[in-house]
N, C-alpha and C positions, 0 to 999 in steps of 0.2 A: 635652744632651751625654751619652752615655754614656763612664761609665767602669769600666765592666766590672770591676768587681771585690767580691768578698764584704766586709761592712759592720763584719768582724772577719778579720784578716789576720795569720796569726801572723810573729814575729818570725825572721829569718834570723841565720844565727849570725858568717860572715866576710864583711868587704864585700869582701874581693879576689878569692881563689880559694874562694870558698865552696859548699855544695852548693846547686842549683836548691830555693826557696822552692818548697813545694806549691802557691800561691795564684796562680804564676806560670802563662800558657798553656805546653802542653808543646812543646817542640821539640826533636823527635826521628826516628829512623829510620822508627818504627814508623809516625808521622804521615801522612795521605795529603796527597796534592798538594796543594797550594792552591789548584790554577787547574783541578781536575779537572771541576768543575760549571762554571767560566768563559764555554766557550764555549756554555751555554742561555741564550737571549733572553726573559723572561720580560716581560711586558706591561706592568711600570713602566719598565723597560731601554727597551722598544721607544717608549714615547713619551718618553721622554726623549732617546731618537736623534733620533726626527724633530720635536722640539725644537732639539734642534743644529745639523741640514743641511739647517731648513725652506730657506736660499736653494737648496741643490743639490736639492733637491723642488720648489720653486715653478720654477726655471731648466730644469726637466726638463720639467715638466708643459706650462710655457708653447712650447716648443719645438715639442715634439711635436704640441701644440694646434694652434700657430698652421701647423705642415706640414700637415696632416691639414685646416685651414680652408682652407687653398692650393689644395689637393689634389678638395677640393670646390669649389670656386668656378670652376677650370680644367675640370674635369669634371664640369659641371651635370648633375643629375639632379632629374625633376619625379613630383610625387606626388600623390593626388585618392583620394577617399573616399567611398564612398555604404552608407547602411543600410538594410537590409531587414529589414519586419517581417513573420514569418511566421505570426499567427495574427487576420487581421483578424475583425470580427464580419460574418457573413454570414450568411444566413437557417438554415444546416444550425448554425451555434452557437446560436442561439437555441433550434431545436427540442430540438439535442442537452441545453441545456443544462435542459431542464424535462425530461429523460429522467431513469427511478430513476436512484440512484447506482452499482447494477451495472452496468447499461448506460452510464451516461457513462464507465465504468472502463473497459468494451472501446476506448472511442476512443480511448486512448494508444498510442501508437507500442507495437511490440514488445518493446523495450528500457524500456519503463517511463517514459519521459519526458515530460512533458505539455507540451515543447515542438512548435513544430510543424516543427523539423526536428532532425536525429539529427547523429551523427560521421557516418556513412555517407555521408547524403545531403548534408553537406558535400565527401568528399572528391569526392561528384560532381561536385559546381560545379566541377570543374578538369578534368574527367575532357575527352578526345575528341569525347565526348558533343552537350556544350553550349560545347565551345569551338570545334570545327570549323567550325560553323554562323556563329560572327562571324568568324573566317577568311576564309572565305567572300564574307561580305557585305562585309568591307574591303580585299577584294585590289585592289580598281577603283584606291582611292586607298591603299593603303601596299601598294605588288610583294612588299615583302620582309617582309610580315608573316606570320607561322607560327602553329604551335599549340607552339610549342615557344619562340619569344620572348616571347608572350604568358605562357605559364604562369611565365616565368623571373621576369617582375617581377611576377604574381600575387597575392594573398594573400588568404582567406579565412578569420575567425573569428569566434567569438561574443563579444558584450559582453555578461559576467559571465552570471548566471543568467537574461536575459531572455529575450522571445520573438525579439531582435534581432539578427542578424549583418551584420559590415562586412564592405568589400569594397576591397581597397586596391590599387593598380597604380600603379607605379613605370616611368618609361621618359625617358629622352634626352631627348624631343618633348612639350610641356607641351600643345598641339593635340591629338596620339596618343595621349597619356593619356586626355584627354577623351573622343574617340570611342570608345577600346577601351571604356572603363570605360560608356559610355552605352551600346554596342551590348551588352554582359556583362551588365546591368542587366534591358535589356529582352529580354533571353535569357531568364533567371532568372526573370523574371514570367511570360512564357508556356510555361515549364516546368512551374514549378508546377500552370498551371490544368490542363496537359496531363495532369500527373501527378496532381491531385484528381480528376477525370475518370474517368481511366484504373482509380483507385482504389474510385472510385465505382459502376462497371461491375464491376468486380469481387466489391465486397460484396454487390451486388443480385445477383450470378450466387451468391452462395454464400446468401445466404439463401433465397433460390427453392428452392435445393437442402435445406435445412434445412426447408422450412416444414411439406410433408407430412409428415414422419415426427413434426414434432413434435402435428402435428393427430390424427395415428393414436393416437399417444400417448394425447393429451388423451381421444379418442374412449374407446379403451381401459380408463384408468381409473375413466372415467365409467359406462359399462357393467356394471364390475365394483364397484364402490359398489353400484346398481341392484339387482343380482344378489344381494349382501350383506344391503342390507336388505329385499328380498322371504324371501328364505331366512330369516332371523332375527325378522322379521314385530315390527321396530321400527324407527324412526328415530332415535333418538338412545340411542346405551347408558346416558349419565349420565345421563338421566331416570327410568331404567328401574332402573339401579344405583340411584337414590336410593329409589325407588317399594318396592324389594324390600330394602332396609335396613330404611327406618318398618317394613314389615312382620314384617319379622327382629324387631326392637324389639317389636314390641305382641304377638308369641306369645311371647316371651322373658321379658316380663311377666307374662303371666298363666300362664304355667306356674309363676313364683315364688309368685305368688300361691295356684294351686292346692295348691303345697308347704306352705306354710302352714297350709293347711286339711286337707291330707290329714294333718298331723303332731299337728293340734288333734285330728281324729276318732280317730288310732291311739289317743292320749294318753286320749280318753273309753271305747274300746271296753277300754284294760286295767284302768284306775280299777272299769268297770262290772264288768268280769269278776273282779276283786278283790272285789268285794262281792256280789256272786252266792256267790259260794262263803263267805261266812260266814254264821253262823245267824242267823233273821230278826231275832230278837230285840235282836242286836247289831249288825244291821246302820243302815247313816245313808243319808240318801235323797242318794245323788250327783249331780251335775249333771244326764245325760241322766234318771235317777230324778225327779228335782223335775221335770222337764217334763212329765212321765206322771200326765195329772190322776188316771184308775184307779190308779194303783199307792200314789200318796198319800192317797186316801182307802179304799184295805182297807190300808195300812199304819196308817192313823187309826185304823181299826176294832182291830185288832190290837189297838194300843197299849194301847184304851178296855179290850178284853175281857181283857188281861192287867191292868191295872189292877183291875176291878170281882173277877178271882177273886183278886186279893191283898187285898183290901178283905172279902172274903165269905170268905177261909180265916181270916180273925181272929175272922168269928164262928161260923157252921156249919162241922159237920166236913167231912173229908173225901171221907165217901161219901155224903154229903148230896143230894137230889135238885138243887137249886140250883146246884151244886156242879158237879155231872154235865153239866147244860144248860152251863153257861158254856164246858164243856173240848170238848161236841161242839161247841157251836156255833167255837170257835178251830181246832178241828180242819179243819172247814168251810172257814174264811176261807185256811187255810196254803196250799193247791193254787192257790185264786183267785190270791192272791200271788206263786209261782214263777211262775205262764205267764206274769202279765202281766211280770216283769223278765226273763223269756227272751226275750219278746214285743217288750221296750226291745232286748235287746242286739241281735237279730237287724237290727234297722233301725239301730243305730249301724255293726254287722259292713258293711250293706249300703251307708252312707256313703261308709267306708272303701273297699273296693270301686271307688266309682265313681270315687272322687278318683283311686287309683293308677289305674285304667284312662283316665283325662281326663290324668293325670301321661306316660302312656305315647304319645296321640296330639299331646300338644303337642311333646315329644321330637322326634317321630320328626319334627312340619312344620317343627319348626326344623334339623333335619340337612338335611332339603330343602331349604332356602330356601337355608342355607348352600351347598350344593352350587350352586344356582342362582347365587349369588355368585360362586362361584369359577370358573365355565364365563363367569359374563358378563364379568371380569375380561380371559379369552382375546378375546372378543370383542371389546370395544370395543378392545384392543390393536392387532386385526388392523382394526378400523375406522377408527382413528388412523391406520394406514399408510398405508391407503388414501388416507385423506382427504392426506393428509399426499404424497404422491408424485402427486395430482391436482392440487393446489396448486403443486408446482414445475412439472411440466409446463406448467399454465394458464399461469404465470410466464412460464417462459422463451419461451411461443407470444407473449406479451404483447411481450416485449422485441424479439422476433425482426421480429413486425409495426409496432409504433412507429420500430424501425430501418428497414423496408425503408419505410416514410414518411419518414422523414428521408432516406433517400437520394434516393428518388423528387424529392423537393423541390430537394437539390442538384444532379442530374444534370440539371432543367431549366433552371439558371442560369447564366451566363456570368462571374458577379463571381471574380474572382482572389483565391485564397488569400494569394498574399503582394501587399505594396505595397511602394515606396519612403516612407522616412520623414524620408529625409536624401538631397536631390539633390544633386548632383556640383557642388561649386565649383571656382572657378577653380585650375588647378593651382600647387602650392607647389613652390616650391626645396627639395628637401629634403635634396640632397648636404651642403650648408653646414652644417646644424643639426645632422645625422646623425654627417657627421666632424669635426665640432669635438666634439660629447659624447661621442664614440670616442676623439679625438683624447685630450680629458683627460682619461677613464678610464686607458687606456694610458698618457700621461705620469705619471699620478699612479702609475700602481702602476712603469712604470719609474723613477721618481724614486725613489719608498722603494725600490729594491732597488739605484740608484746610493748613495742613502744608508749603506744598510746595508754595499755593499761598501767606499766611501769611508770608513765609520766604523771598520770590522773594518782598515781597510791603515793607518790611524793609529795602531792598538797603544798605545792610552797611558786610563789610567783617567780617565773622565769624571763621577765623584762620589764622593763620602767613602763611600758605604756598598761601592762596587766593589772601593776599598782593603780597607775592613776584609774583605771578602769572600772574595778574592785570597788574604788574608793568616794568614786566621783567629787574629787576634789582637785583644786590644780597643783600640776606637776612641779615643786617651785625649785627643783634641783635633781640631777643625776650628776652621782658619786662614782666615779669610774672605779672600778678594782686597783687595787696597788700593793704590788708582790712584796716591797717596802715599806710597807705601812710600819710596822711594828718597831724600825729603825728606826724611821724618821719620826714618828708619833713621841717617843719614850727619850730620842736625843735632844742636849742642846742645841742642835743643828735645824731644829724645826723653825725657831722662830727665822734662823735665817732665809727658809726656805721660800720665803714669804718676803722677801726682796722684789723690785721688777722683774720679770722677768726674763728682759735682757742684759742688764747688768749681773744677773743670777748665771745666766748661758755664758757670759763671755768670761766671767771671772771660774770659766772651768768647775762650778761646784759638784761634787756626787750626787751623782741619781739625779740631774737635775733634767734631763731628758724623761726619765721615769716618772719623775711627781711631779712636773708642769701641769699634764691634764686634771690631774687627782687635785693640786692644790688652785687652779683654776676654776674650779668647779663651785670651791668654796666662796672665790669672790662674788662667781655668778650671783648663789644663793644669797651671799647677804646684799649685793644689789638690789634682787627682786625683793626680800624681805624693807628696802629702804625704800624702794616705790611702790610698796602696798597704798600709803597714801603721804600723799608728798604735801598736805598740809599740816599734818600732826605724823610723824616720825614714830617708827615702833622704838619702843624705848624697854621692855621688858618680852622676855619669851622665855614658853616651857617648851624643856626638848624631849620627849618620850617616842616609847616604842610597844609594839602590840606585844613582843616577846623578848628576852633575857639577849644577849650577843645579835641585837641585828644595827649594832652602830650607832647608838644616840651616842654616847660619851665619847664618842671619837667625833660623830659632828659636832656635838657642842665644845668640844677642845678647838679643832680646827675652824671651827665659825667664830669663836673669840678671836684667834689670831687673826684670820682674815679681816674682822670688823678694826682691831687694833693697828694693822697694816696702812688703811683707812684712814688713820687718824683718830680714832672713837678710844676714849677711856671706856674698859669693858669692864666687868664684874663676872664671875663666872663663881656660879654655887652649883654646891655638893647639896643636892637633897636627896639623896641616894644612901639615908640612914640606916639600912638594913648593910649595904654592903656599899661601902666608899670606896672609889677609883681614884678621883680625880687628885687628890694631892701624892700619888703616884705615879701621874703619867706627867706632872711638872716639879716633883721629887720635892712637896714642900712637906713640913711633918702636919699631923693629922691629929696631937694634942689636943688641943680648944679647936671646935668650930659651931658649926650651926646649930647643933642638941646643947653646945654648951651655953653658947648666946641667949640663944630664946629658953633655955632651963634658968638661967642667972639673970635672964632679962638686963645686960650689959650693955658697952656700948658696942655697937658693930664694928667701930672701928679700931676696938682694940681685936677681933678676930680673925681681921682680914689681913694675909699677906700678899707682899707682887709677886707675880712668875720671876724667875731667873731667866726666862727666855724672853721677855717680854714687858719693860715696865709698865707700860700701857695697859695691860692684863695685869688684874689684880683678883686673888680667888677666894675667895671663902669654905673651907673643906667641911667636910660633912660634922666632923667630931667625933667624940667615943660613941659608941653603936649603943643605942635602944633598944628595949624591947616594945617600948610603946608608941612608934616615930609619930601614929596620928593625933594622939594627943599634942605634940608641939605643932606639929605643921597646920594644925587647924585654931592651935590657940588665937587670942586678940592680938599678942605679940608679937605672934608672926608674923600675921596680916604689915602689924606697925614697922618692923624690920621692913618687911617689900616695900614699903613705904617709901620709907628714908632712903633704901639705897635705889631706889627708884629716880631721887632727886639728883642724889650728888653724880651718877654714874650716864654715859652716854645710851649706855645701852648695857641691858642687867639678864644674862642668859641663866637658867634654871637647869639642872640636868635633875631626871626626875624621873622615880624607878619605873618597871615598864606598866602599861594599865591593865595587861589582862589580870584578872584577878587580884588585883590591890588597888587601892583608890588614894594612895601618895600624889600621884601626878594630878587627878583631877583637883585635889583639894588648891593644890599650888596652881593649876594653870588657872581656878579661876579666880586670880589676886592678880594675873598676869595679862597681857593684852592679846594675848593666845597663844595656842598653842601649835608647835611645826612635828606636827608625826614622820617618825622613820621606820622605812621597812626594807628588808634586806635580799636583794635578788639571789634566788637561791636559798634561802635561810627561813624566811617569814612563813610563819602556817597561816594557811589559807583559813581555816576553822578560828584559829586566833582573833586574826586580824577583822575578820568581819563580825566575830561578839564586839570586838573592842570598837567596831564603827555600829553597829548597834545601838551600844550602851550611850557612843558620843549622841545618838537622836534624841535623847529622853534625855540630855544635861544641856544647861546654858553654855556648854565650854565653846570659847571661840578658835577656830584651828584654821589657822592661817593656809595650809596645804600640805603637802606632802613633798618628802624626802624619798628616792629611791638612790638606796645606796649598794657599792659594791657590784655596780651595771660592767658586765665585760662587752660590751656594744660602743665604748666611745674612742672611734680610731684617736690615738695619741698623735697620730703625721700631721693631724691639721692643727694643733698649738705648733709641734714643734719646725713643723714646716715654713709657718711663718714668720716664728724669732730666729729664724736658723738661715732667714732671706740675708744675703750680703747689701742687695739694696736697700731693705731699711737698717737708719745708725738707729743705735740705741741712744733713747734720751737720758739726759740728764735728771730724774728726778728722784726726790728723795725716796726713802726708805719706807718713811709712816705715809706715802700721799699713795691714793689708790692706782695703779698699773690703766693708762688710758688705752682705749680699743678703738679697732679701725672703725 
């Protein structure tokens, strides 16, 4: 149950002529329609429609069905069927099918389809073509057969992606059917063979045409290779490219290597040249020096005769004959000594020499070789082409002769391309089956749109949420239907009814499975009417209705009890001057009440009596009937009466005639802290109820929410399933304390 409202509700300040509570929905000018989105049928609306008038849908559908079965059964019509399967295995599938996969790729149709017939060569099957020809041959036995009767009941199409198309024919004559369909059959097969044939003749004429140029070809390239590798005085360049790499490699070596050597001999010929030039005396025997047996042994000499005259100037003098000899004979040995180390340098000079000149010819054979690389590089390129465009030609000569063997093969054979796969059975009635599933389509869909018109010329709301929708107010009660109502409403047994509700179950009462939801419903309502605002408590309400019989006098009877159930001293008024109920439906008499009060301006509390069902509930009845109710209900008195009983009472309900067209209720609800409109599922005009939510925009009235009563949507299993639980006891509580929930 929604009850639409915030969980803190501030307090209003007068309950008569007070200003609108913020917490209230606004009803005002500014407000749009209520019924502005009304007329969109949204997809829970629409099945809950044809929930409502499944009889005027099923009454629709069956109608129309059963004309349309009529209809067929009076005007028989017969139907037959045959499949053809257009790609049998035949010797040209076999061959073709060991052909490359390029050439099995030529064998598809134009269009790409690897079936063996296309849209085209369907719409042939219909064409003049191939049907004149069974025309023809049926004229002996059907006069009045055409090419133009024939194509009418026709029909040629494919099943799904196979190699298989049907072939359907429809006619009058269940006989006629048969032979058309058998003569079109074996049309269709000797078409095809005609047309494999024909096709086949064709590709041999075009590959004949193809063959020489492709042979010139092949010849051509062939020639030109020959020619390539005569001029080039090789056969394969990657042989030859790898031949003249190794060789690239092993001068490229040994020229490092010569580098080497030429760097060792520069490095000896300046060490020697460095020692050349210092004097002998000081000089050390260098590398290429120590290899020069002559040069180390008058260097030995040297050494001995410069030793023996420093040994011999310690004893004799100077100009000593002794003396003399030692210095010619060193003198002697000094010339021996340069030729032979100029003698060294010249052969180290002459090393060097040879190395850079060996450094010079390996250079140059490796810039050749490279060169020779880069010119064979061009070559094998243009040898690749060659070879390379001799090889498609050979190909496609390859493909082109493999084909004209395949056809050669097919062209000598007589087996037909296509076959039957499904022979023509005996012909079906198919008017009957045809316009009966016609027939209920149609009824079904004119059903729902009989429904929908049917539903829309009813004008009257068909669930609590349409109310609240209508009305854009919140929903503050749904009143379930009850088949009971008029027992229980009109007996002393009501107020009992209104006991806990498990103490109610277990003391066995009538119908108390029946009116648990229905009187449940009511305590809902006056809960949420208690927590509109939990700082100042509703202490007065108007209960109206948009039109005559949609339940206000039965909510405000059964909302008095509920509230008295409660604990609440209630007041319950008849302002329903024009026609009084209510001291009828609690059997009190109808003597003096409200016209007679506020006419005598007495005291109220001689007017008012208690229910007999209820002393908690005390009512106040309408009185002798007026002709003039607005004059009292608007008098000061009145006002002062809502007043008074305003103070002494917990809670003061108004029942108040309904508002379309009379202004009773508005007068009273605005004395009152507002007012709870009821509308009746099923019952409420839709046209009504939205003047009367109109008229509410342009008055100060304040209206608490709405009422949808008389809902057949609230399953009863879920109260009764849970007081009817063995695990929970029922409690001990009084009779007036209100029934607590889980």
């Amino acid at each position: 149950m929604e009850s639409g409202f915030p969980p803190s509700i501030p307090p209003s300040s007068n309950p008569g002529n007070s200003q609108r509570p913020s917490w209230l929905p606004s009803i005002g000018g500014n407000q749009s329609r209520p019924n502005e989105d009304n007329d969109v049928l949204d997809i829970g609306q629409l099945l809950s429609l044809l929930k409502r008038r499944a009889v005027v849908i099923l009454g629709v559908t069956t109608v129309v069905a059963t004309a349309a079965a009529a209809k067929g059964k009076l005007d028989p019509t017969y139907r037959a069927t045959l499949q053809i399967l257009t790609r049998p295995v035949t010797a040209e599938n076999q061959v073709v099918s060991s052909l490359p996969q390029a050439l099995r790729e030529e064998q598809r149709s134009p269009s790409g389809s690897a079936r063996g017939y296309d849209d085209t060569k369907l719409r042939l099957l219909t064409s003049p073509t191939l049907v004149d020809p069974v025309v023809d041959q049926l004229k002996g036995k059907y006069p009045d057969v055409s090419y133009g009767s024939i194509v009418k009941g026709l029909q040629v199409k494919p099943v799904g992606e196979t190699d298989i198309f049907e072939v359907h024919y429809i006619d009058s004559s269940s006989e006629r059917v048969k032979d058309i369909l058998d003569a079109l059959g074996k049309r269709y097969i000797d078409y095809a063979l005609q047309d494999r044939l024909a096709d086949t003749k064709k590709g041999i004429t075009f590959i004949d045409e193809q063959l020489k140029p492709l042979k010139d070809q092949v010849s051509y390239w062939q020639g030109k290779l020959q020619s390539f590798r005569q001029q080039n005085t090789f056969f394969d360049p990657e042989s030859q490219s790898r031949e003249l790499s190794d060789q690239m490699a092993n001068f490229r070596r040994q020229r490092l290597e010569n580098e080497v050597q030429l760097k060792q001999s520069m490095g000896l010929y300046q060490e020697l040249q460095n020692e050349i030039e210092r004097s002998p005396s000081d000089r050390t025997a260098t590398l290429a020096l120590r290899q020069s047996e002559t040069y180390r042994q008058l260097l030995g000499q040297l050494l001995a005769l410069d030793t023996r005259i420093a040994e011999q100037g310690s004893i004799y003098e100077a100009g000593s004959e002794d003396m003399q000899i030692l210095r010619d004979n060193r003198t002697k040995l000094m010339p021996l000594l340069e030729r032979e180390a100029e003698r060294v340098r010249e052969e180290v000079a002459s090393q060097v020499r040879d190395y850079a000149e060996r450094d010079r010819a390996l250079r140059k054979t490796e810039d050749e070789l490279a060169q020779r690389i880069k010119n064979l590089s061009n070559i094998a390129r243009e040898y690749t082409d060659i070879q390379r465009e001799l090889k498609v030609a050979t190909d496609n000569l390859d493909q082109f002769l493999a084909k004209r063997s395949a056809l050669d093969i097919d062209a000598g054979q007589r087996q037909t391309p296509w076959e039957i796969v499904t022979p023509i059975i005996s012909p079906e009635l198919a008017s009957l089956q045809t316009n009966l599933l016609l027939g209920g389509v149609l009824g079904l869909v004119l059903g729902i749109i009989s429904a929908v018109i049917v539903d829309r010329m009813s004008n009257v709301f068909h669930t609590p949420q349409e109310i609240k929708k209508a009305s854009k107010l919140p929903l503050l009660g749904i009143i379930p239907f009850n088949q009971e109502l008029a027992a229980v409403g009109e007996s002393p047994t009501a107020a009992s009814l209104f006991q806990p509700n498990r103490i109610l179950l277990a003391a066995n009462h009538p119908n108390a499975l029946v009116t648990l939801p229905f009187l449940e419903s009511f305590r809902l309502l006056q809960t949420n009417l208690r927590l509109l605002n939990a700082d100042r408590p509703v202490r007065s309400i108007s209960i109206s209705s948009p039109t005559p019989q949609d339940g206000k006098s039965t909510t405000a009877t059964y909302l008095a009890q509920a509230a008295a159930s409660m604990g609440q001293r209630v007041l319950l008024v008849d302002t329903e001057l024009r026609y009084p109920q209510l001291h009828s439906r609690f059997g009190l008499s109808n003597a003096q009440g409200l016209s007679d009060l506020v006419a005598s301006h007495g005291d109220p509390q001689a007017f008012i009596q208690v229910s007999p069902l209820n002393d908690q509930i005390h009512v106040l009845t309408a009185g002798q009937s007026t002709t003039d109710p607005i004059t009292l209900l608007s008098s000061p008195y009145m006002q002062e009466v809502m007043e008074q009983l305003q103070e002494r009472y917990d809670l003061v309900i108004y029942d108040t005639p309904p508002l379309a067209g009379l202004s009773d209720a508005h007068l009273v609800a605005a004395k009152t802290d507002g007012l709870l409109l009821v509308a009746r599922v099923g019952k409420t005009n839709r046209d009504a109820y939205e003047h009367v939510m109109e008229t509410l925009n342009f008055l100060p009235t304040k209206v608490f929410g709405v009422v949808a009563n008389d809902s057949r949507k609230v399953p009863s299993n879920l109260y009764t399933s849970y007081y009817l639980d063995s695990n929970n006891s029922p409690p001990n509580t009084p009779i007036s304390t209100p029934v607590g929930s889980r």
